[in-house]
MIMI-423487 format. One line per field, with one value per residue (C-alpha): residue number from 0; residue in three letters; x negated, y negated, z. Coordinates in nm, 3 decimals, decimal comma, padded with zeros to 5 digits, always signed. Example, Ala and Ser with C-alpha at 12.3 -4.5 7.8 and 13.67 -1.06 7.14 Angstrom:
n: c(0:1);
res: c(ala:ser);
px: c(-01,230:-01,367);
py: c(+00,450:+00,106);
pz: c(+00,780:+00,714);
This chain:
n: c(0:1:2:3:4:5:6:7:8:9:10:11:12:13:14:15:16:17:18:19:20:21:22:23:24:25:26:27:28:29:30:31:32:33:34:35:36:37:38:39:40:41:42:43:44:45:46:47:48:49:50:51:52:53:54:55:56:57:58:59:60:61:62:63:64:65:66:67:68:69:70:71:72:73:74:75:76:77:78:79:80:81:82:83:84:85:86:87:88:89:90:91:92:93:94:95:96:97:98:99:100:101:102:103:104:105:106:107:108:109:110:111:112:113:114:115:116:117:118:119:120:121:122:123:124:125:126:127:128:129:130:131:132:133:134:135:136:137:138:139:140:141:142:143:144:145:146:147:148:149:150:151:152:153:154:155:156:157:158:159:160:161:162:163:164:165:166:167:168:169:170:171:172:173:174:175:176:177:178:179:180:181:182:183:184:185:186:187:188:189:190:191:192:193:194:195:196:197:198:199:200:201:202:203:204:205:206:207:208:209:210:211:212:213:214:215:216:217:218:219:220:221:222:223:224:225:226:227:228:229:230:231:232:233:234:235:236:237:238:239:240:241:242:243:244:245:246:247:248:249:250:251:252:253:254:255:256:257:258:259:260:261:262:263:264:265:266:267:268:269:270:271:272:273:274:275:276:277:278:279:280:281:282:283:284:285:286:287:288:289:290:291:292:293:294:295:296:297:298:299:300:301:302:303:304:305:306:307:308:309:310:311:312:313:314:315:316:317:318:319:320:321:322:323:324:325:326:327:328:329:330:331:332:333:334:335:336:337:338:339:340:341:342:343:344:345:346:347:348:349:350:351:352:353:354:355:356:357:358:359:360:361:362:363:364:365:366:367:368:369:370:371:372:373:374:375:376:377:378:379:380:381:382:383:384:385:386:387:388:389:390:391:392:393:394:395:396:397:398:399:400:401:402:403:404:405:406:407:408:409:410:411:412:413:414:415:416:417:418:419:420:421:422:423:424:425:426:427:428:429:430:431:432:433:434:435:436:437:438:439:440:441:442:443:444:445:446:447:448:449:450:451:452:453:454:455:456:457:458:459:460:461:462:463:464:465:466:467:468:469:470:471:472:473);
res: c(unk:unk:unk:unk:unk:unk:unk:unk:unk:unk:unk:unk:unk:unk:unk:unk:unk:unk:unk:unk:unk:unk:unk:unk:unk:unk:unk:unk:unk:unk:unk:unk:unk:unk:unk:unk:unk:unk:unk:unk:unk:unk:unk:unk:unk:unk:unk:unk:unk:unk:unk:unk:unk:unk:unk:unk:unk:unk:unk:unk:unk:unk:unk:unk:unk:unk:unk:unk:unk:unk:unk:unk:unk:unk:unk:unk:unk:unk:unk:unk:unk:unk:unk:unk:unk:unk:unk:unk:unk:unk:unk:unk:unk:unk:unk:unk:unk:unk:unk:unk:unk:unk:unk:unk:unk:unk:unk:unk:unk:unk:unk:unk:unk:unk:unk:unk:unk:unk:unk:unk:unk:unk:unk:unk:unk:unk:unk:unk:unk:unk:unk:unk:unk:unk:unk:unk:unk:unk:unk:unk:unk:unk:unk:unk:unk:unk:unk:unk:unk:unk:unk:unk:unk:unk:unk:unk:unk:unk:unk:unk:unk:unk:unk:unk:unk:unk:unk:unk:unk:unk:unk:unk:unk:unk:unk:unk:unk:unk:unk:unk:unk:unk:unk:unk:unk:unk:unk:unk:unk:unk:unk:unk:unk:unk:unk:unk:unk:unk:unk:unk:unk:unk:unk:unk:unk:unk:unk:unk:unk:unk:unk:unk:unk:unk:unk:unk:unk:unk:unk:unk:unk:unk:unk:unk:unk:unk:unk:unk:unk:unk:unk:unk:unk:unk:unk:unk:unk:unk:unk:unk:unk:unk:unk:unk:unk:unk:unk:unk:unk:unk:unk:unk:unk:unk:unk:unk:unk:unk:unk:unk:unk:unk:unk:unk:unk:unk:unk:unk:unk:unk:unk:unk:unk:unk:unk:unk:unk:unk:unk:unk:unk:unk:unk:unk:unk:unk:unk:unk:unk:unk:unk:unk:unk:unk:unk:unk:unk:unk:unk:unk:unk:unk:unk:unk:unk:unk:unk:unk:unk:unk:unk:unk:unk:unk:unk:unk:unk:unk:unk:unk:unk:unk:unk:unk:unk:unk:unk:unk:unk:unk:unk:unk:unk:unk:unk:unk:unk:unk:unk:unk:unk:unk:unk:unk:unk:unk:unk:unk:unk:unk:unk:unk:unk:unk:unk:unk:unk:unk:unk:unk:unk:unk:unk:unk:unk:unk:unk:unk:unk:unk:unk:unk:unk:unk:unk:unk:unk:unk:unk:unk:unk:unk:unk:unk:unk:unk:unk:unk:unk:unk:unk:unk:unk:unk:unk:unk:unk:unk:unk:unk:unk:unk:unk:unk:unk:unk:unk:unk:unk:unk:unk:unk:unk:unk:unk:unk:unk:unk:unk:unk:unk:unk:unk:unk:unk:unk:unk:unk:unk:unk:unk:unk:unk:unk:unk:unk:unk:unk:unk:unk:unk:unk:unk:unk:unk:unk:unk:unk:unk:unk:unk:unk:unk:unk:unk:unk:unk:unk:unk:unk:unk:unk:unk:unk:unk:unk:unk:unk:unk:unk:unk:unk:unk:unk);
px: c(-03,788:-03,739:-04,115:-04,207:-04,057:-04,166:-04,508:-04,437:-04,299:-04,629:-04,865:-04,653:-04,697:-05,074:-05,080:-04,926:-05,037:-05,410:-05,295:-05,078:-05,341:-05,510:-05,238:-05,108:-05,436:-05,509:-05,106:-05,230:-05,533:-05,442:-05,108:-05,490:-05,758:-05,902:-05,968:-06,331:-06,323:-06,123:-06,377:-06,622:-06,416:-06,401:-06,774:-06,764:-06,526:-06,696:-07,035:-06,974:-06,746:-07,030:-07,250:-07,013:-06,929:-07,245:-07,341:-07,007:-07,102:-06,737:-06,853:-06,485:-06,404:-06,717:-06,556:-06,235:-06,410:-06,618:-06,471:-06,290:-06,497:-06,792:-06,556:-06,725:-07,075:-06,945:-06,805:-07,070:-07,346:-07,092:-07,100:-07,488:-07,543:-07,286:-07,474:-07,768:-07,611:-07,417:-07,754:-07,938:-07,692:-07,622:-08,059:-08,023:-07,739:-07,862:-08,206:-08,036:-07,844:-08,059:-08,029:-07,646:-07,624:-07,786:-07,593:-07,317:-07,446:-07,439:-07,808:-07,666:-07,437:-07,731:-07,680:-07,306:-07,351:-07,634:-07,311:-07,168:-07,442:-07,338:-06,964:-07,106:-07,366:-07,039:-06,870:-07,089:-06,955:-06,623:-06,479:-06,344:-06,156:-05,858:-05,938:-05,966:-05,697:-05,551:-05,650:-05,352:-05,095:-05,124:-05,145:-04,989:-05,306:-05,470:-05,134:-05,161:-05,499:-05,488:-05,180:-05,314:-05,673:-05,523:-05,248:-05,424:-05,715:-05,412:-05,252:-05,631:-05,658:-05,322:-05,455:-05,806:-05,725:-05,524:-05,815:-06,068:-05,920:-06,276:-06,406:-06,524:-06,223:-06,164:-06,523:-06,374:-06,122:-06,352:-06,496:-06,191:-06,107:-06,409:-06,427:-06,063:-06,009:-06,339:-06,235:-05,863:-06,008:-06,190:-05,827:-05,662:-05,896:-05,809:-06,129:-06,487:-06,748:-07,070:-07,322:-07,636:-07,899:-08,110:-07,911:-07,840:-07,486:-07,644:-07,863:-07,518:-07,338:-07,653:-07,678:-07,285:-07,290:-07,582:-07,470:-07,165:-07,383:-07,418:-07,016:-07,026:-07,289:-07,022:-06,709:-06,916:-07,037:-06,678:-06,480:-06,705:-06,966:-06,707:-06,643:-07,049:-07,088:-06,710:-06,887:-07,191:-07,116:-06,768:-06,713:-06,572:-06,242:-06,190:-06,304:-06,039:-05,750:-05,937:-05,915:-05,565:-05,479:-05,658:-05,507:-05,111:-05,208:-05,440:-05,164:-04,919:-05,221:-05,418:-05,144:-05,001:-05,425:-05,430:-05,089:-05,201:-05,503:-05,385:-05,160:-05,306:-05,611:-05,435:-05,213:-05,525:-05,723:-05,416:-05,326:-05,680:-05,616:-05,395:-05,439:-05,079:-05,097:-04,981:-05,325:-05,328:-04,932:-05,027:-05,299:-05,051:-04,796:-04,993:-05,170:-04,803:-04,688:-04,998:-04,963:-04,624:-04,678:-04,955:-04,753:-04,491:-04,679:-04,843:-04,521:-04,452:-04,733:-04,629:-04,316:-04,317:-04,707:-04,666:-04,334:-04,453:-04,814:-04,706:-04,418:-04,613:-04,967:-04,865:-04,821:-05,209:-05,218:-05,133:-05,242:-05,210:-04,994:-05,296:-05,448:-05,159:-05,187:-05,540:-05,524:-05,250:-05,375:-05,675:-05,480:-05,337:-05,652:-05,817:-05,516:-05,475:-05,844:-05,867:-05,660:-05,638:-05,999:-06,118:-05,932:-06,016:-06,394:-06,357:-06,225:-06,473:-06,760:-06,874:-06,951:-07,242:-06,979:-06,779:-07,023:-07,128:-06,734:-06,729:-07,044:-06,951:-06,712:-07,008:-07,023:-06,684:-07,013:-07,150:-06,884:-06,805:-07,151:-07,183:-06,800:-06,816:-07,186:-06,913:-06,585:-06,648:-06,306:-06,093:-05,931:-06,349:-06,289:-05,985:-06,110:-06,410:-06,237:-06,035:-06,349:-06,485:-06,165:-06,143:-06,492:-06,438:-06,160:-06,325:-06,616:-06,411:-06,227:-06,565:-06,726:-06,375:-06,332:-06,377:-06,212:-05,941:-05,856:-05,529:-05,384:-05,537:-05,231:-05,023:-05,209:-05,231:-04,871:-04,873:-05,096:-04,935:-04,580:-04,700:-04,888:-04,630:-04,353:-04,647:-04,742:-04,344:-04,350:-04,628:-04,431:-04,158:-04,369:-04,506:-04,177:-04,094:-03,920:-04,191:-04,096:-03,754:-03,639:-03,343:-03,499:-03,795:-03,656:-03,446:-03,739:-03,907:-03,536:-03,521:-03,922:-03,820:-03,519:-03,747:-03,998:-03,731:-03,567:-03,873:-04,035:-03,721:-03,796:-04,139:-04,051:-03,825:-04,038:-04,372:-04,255:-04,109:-04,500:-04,646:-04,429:-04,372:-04,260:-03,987:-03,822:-03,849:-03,592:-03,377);
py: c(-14,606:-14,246:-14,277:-14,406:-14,090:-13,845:-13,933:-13,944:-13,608:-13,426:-13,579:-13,387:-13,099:-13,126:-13,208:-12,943:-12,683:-12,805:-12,802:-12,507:-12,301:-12,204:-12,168:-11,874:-11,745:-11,747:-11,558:-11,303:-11,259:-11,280:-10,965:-10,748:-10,830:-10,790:-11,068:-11,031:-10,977:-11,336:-11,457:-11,376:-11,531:-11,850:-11,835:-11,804:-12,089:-12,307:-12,260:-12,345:-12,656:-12,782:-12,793:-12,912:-13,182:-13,286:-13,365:-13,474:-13,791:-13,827:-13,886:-13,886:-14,215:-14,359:-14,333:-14,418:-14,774:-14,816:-15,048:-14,898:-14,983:-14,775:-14,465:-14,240:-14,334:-14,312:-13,983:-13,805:-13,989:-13,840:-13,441:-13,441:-13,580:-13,322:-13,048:-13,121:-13,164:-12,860:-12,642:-12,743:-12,716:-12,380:-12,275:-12,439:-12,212:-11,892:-12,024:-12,106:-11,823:-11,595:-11,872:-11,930:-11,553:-11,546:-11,836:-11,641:-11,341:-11,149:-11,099:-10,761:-10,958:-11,208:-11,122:-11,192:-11,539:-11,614:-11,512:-11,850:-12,041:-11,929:-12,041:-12,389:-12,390:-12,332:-12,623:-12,854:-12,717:-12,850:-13,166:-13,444:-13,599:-13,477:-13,623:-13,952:-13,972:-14,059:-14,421:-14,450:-14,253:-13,947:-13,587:-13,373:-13,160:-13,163:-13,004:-12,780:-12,659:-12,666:-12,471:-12,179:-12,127:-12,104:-11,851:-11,632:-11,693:-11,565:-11,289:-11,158:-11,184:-10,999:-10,723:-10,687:-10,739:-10,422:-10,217:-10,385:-10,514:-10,726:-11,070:-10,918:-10,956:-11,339:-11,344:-11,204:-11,467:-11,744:-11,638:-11,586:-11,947:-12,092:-11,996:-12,054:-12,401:-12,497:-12,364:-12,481:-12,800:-12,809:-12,668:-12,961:-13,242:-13,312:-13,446:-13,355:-13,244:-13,433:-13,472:-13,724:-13,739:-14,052:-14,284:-14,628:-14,478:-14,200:-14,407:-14,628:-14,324:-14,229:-14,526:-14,488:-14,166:-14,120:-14,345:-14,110:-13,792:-13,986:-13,999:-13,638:-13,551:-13,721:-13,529:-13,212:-13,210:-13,330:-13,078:-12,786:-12,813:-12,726:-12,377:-12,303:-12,371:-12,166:-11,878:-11,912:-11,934:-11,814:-11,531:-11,471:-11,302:-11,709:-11,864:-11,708:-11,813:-12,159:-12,136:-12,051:-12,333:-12,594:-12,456:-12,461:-12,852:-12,866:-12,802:-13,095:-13,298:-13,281:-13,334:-13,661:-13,770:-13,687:-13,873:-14,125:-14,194:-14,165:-14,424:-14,630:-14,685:-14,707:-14,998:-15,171:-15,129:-15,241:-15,567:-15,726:-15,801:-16,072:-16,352:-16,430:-16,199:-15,889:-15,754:-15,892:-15,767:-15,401:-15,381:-15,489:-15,257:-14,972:-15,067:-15,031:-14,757:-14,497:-14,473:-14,415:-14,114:-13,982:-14,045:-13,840:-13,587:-13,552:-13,567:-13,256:-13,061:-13,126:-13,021:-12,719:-12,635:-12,336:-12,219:-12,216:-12,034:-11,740:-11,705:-11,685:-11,584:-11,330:-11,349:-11,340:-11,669:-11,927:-12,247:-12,342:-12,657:-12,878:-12,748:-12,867:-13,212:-13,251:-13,138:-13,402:-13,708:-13,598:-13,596:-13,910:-14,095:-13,895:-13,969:-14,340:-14,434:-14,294:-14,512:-14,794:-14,797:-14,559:-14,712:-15,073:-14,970:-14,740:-15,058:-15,311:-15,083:-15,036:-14,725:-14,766:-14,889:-14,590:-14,371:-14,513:-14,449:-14,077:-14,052:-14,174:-13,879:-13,648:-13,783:-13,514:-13,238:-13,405:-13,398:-13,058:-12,916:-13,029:-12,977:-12,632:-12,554:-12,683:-12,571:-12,238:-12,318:-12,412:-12,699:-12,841:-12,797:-12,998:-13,269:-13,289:-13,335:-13,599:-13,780:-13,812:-13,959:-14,236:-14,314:-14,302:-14,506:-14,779:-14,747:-14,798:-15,107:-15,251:-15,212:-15,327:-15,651:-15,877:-15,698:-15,550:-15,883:-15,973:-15,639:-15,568:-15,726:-15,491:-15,186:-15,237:-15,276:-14,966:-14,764:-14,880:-14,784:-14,451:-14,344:-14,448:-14,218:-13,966:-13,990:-13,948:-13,635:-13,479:-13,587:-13,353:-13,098:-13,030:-13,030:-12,704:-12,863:-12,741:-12,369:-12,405:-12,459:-12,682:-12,926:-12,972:-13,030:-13,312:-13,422:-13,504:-13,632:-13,899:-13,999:-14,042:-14,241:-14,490:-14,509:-14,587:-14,861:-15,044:-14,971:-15,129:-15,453:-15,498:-15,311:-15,541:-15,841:-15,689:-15,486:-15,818:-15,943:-15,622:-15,607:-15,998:-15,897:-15,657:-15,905:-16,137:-15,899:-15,845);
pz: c(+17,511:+17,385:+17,221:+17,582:+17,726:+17,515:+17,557:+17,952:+17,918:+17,759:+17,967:+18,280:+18,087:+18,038:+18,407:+18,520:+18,311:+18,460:+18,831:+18,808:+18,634:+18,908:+19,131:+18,905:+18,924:+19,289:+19,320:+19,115:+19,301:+19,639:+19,549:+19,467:+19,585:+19,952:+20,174:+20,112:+19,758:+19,761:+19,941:+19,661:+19,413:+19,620:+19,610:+19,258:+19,201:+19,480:+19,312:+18,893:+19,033:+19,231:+18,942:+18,671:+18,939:+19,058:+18,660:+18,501:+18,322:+18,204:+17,825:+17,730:+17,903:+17,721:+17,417:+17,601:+17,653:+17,318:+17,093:+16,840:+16,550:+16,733:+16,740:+16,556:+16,650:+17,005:+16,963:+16,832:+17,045:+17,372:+17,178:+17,160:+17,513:+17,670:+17,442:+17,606:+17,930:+17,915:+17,823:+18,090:+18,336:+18,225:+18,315:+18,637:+18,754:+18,671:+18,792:+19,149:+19,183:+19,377:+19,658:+19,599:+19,688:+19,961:+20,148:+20,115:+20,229:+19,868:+19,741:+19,641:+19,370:+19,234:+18,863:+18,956:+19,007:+18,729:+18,455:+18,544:+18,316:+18,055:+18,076:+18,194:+17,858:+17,615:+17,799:+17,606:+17,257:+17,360:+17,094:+17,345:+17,083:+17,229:+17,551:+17,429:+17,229:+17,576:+17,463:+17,236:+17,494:+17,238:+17,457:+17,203:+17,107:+17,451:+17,540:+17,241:+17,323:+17,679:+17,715:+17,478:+17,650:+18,005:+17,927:+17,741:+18,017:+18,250:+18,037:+18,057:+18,416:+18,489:+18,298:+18,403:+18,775:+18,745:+18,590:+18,792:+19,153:+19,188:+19,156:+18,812:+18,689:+18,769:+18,564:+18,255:+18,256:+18,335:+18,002:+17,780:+17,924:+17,820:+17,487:+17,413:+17,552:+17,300:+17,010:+17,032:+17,107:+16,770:+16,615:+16,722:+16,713:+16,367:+16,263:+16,223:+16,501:+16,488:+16,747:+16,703:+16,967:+17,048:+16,883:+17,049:+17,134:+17,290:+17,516:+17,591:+17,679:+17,894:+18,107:+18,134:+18,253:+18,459:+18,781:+18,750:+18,877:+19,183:+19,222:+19,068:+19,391:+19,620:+19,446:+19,436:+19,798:+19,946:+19,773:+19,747:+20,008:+20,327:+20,078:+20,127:+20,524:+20,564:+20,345:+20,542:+20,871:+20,916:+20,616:+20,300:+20,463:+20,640:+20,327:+20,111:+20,380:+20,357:+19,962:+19,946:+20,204:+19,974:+19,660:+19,793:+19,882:+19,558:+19,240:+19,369:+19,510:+19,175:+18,946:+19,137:+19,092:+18,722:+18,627:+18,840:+18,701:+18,365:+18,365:+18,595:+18,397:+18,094:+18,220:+18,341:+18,046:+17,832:+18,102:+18,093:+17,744:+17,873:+18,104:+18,199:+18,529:+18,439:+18,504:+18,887:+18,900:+18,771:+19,023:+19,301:+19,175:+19,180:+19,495:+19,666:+19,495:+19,508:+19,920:+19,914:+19,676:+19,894:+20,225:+20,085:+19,968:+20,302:+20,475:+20,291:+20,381:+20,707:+20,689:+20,415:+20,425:+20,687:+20,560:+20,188:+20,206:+20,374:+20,182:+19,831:+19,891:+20,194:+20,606:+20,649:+20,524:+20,739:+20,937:+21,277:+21,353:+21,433:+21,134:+20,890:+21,049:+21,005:+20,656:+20,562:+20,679:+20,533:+20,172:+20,230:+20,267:+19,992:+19,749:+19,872:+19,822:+19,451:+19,227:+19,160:+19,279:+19,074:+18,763:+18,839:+18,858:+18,525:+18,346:+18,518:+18,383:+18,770:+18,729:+19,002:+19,276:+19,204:+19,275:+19,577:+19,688:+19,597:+19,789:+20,124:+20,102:+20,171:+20,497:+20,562:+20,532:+20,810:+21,022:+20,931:+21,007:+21,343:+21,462:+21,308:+21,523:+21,816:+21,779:+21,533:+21,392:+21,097:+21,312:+21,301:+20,940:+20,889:+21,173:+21,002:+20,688:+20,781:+20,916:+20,583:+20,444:+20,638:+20,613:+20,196:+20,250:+20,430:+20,182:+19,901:+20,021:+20,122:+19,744:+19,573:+19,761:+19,484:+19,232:+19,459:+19,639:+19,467:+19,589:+19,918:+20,184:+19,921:+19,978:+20,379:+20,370:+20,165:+20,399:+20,737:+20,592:+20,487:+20,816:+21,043:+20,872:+20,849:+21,184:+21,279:+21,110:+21,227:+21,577:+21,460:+21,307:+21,623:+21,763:+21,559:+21,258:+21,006:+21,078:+20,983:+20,565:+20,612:+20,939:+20,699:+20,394:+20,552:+20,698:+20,399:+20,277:+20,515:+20,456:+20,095:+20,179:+20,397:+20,110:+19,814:+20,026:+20,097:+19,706:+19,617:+19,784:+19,567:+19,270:+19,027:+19,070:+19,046:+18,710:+18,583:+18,625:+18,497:+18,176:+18,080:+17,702:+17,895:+18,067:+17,730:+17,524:+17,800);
């Protein structure tokens, strides 16, 4: 058990050294930079996550799913592809900046935007053994490594942003970044780095990957593209107020996704090894349980979003009330339609349906676009947003119905639970709870309450199921 929890106990560290990152970064920024200058760094950030997105092949959960015997083969057929990939990724960036410039309005700052290839080209260098030793439940030297390249990425920002008060200092730290988190990968890795090219591993790890750019498109397009038509048609001084609303939602959001989707697929992969029905029972289990999380999560955007923001970033930053609604039940769909979808279809090998899921989120663009040539407004945004979500959602459900069928009653129980105590607090938020600390905080109390009494009615039975050789030694 102590084993259990130690393990438990890193992989929250990884996970929130990831998520919280950036959120340390974009509080230092926002204390000295202008709005506008923000806005430029949003740009920045908007435009090397498109790109990384739009071709991430996720070569680490290739070898993830290799057979174990293949390891090494595996490995090194996943270092040479993401070589490649990584080089050419990093041309097509600097080649493309001249036009990413001038979307935003900054042809005067081209050369600006072509120094991002290179930090995507050194990417490629990085040794994903680390990563995979995820397989086994081992996150000691991703913690190791990932901890020391993004303080000292920080420690470097803090400084330079004082000499230089400019986006150019967020590039510096991109770089030292970069360069740290691949060569404390290599530190850690503890064993060799090898790459091979055109190997029958390589072409395996090709026709894994590729089906992902398609989901990468999707990812890249829902999460970034609403950053390129704010920059474009509203400013950079509303796309950094747009940016620091994602990112105070972003930190918790992302680091409920990546424990989620850690264990999740690690207890799937693990349960189909045995056909007594712990598989079906995990599935159901986490088809419950994933809901709730984002419910409450959303619930507390609700309630402590507009209190929060302007209290840390600065008064300038803040939502309006329809705003904060949108922009919850927006993260409730996004964070109820990603696992166990996303992990069933990882361990099914369906990498091709998964794509097709992340891609109906691009429909939120869409939506966007034409409310925004409407309304002119961040509530279009957040509407449009929220479009998209739903339409994922239904997507997803439509793709998974085979494979999802044992848990879907569980997860409409799930959803209809968590909207209806959503939907109760945005009641109240309108109301004028959300503005005050102690109304809000009980607010989210008494969601929590409702959630734990009903998880407790599903829980011991479906974790009996889940965890047969458990109940055995008991």
């Amino acid at each position: 058990m102590l084993q259990h929890l130690t393990k438990g106990y890193t992989l929250l560290l990884v996970s929130l050294i990831e998520t919280g990152t950036p959120f340390i970064r974009m509080l230092l920024l926002t204390h000295a930079l202008s709005l506008t200058e923000l806005g430029f760094v949003s740009a920045l950030t908007a435009t090397i996550s498109a790109f990384e997105q739009m071709t991430d092949f996720a070569l680490y959960r290739y070898v993830f799913s290799a057979a174990r015997e293949e390891y090494e083969h595996a490995l090194a057929a996943a270092h040479g592809l993401a070589v490649l990939r990584s080089l050419t990724l990093g041309g097509l960036v600097a080649l493309a900046a001249p036009l990413i410039a001038r979307v935003f309005h900054l042809e005067q700052y081209t050369f600006d935007f072509m120094l991002l290839g290179p930090v995507v080209a050194l990417r490629g260098f990085d040794h994903l053994a680390p990563r995979v030793a995820e397989r086994d439940y081992r996150y000691g030297p991703q913690l190791r490594a990932t901890g020391a390249s993004n303080v000292l990425s920080l420690a470097v920002l803090a400084v330079a942003v004082r000499i230089i008060p400019s986006h150019v200092a967020f590039l510096i730290s991109l770089y030292v970044q970069v360069i740290a988190q691949v060569t404390f990968d290599h530190i850690v890795a503890g064993e060799k780095y090898r790459c091979a090219f055109f190997t029958p591993n390589f072409g395996r790890a090709f026709r894994f990957g590729y089906p992902l750019m398609a989901n990468g498109i999707g990812i890249a397009t829902s999460s970034q593209g609403d950053r390129f038509l704010i920059g474009s048609m509203l400013g950079l001084p509303e796309l950094a107020v747009y940016s620091v609303a994602n990112l105070a939602t972003y930190v918790p959001s992302a680091l409920i996704t990546r424990l989620s989707s850690t264990v999740t697929l690690a207890q799937l992969y693990n349960g189909a090894k045995h056909d007594d029905g712990r598989f079906d029972a995990r599935l159901r289990l986490f088809a419950r349980l994933v809901p709730l999380v984002a419910a409450l999560f959303a619930l507390g955007v609700v309630a402590l979003l507009d209190i929060v923001m302007p209290l840390v970033f600065g008064a300038k930053f803040v939502l309006s009330p329809a705003s904060t609604a949108l922009l919850a039940v927006s993260i409730f769909f996004r964070q109820a339609r990603g696992d166990p979808f996303s992990s069933l279809l990882l361990n099914e090998g369906r990498t091709k349906r998964l794509a097709i899921a992340n891609l109906s989120s691009t429909s939120a663009l869409l939506f966007v676009f034409v409310l925004l040539l409407i309304f002119h407004s961040f509530e279009a945004v957040m509407a449009g947003r929220l479009l998209g979500e739903v339409t994922a959602t239904a997507v997803t459900l439509a793709i998974t119905r085979d494979l999802f069928k044992p848990a879907r009653q569980d997860f409409f129980k799930a959803v209809t639970v968590g909207l209806l105590v959503l939907c109760v607090g945005i009641a109240l938020g309108s109301a004028g709870v959300g503005l005050a600390v102690i109304p809000s905080i009980a607010m989210v109390a008494a969601g929590l309450a409702v959630f734990a009494l009903w998880a407790l009615s599903f829980t011991p039975d479906l974790l009996d199921a889940s965890f047969p050789a458990i109940r055995l030694k008991a």
